[in-house]
C-alpha positions as CSV (number, residue, x, y, z in Angstrom):
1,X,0.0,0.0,0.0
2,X,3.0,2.4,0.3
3,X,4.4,3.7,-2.5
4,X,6.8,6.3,-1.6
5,X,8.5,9.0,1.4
6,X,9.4,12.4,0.7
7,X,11.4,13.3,3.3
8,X,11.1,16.6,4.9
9,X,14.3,18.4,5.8
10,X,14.7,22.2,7.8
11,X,16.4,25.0,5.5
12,X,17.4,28.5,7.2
13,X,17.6,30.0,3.8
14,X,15.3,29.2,0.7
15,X,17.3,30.7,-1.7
16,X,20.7,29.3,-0.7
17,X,19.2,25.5,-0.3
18,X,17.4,25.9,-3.9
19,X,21.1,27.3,-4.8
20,X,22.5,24.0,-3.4
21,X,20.6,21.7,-4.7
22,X,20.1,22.9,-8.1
23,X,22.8,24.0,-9.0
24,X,25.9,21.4,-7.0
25,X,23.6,18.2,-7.0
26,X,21.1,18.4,-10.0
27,X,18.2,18.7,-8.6
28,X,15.1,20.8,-10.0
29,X,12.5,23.0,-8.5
30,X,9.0,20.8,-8.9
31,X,7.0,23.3,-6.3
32,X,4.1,23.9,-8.6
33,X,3.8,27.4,-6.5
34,X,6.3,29.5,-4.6
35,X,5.2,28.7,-1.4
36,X,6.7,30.9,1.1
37,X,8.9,28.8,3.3
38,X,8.3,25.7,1.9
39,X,10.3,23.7,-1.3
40,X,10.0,20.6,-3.1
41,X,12.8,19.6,-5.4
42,X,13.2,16.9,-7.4
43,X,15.6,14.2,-9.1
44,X,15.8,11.2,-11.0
45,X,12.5,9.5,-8.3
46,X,13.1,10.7,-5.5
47,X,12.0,14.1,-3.8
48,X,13.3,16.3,-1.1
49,X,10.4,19.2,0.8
50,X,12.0,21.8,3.2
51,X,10.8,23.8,5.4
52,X,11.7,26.7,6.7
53,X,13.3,26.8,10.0
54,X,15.1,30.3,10.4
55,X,16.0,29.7,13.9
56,X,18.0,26.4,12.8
57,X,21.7,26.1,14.5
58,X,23.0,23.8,11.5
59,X,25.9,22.8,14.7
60,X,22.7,21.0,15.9
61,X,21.0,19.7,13.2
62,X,20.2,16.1,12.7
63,X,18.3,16.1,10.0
64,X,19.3,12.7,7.8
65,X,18.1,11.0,4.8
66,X,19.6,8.0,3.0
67,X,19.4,8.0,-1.0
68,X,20.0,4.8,-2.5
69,X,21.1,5.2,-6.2
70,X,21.7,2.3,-9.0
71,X,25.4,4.4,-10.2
72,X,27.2,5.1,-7.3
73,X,30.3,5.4,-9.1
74,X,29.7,7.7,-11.6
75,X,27.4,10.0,-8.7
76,X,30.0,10.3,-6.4
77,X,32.5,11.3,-9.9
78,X,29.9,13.9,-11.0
79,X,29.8,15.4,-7.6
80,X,33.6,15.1,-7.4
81,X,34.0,16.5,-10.7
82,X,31.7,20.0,-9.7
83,X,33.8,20.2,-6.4
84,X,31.1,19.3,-4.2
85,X,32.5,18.8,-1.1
86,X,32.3,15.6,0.6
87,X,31.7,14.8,4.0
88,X,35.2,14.7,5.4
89,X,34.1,11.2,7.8
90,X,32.5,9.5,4.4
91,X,34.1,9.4,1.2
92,X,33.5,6.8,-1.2
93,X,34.1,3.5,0.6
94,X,31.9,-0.1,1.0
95,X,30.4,-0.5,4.6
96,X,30.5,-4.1,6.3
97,X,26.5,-4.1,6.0
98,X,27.1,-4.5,2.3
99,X,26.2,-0.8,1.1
100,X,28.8,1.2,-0.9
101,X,28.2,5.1,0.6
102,X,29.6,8.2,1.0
103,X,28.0,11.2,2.6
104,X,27.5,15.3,2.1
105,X,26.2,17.5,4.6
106,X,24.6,20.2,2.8
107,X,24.0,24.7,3.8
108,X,22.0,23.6,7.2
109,X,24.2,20.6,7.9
110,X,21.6,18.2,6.6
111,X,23.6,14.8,6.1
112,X,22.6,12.7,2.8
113,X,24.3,9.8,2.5
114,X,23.9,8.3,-1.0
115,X,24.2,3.7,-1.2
116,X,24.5,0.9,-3.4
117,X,24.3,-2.6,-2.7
118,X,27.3,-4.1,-3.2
């Protein structure tokens, strides 16, 4: 009966996550309005909200959300090759639960971690 999450991460800034996303990872803007502190973006299946949360301390944000992809290789390349920086803890490397991941934090120190099944 499920057929798919849209996770819902806090941005500080609208314009500088939309930025982010766009523009380092790909993604595209699929709000159908310009909802004021609220975004939907887009990529490949999978989709990302955000809400606004000016208050946000990104020191003490937890926000997550794991991305599986069927290409790791040539993501974690792409990203490389438009000098997206990579979470310092989790480059490219295969975990001993069988996923190969690495990790980004992105503007409001939202952690994706994109995997492949091995």
């Amino acid at each position: 009966m499920l057929t798919a999450i849209h996770p819902k991460l806090p941005m500080r800034d609208k314009a500088a996550t939309r930025k982010y996303y766009i523009d380092q990872l790909g993604f595209r803007d699929i709000g159908a309005e310009d909802y004021e502190g609220y975004l939907i973006l887009e990529k490949d299946s999978i989709e990302i909200h955000f809400f606004e949360f000016k208050a946000l301390d990104p020191k003490e944000n937890y926000g997550q959300v794991y991305i599986r992809t069927n290409n790791i290789d040539v993501l974690y390349q792409s990203l490389l090759d438009k000098k997206v920086s990579i979470h310092p803890n989790a480059p490219l490397q295969i975990k001993p639960w069988g996923q190969k991941e690495f990790s980004l934090l992105d503007p409001d120190n939202n952690l994706l971690t994109f995997g492949q099944e091995v």
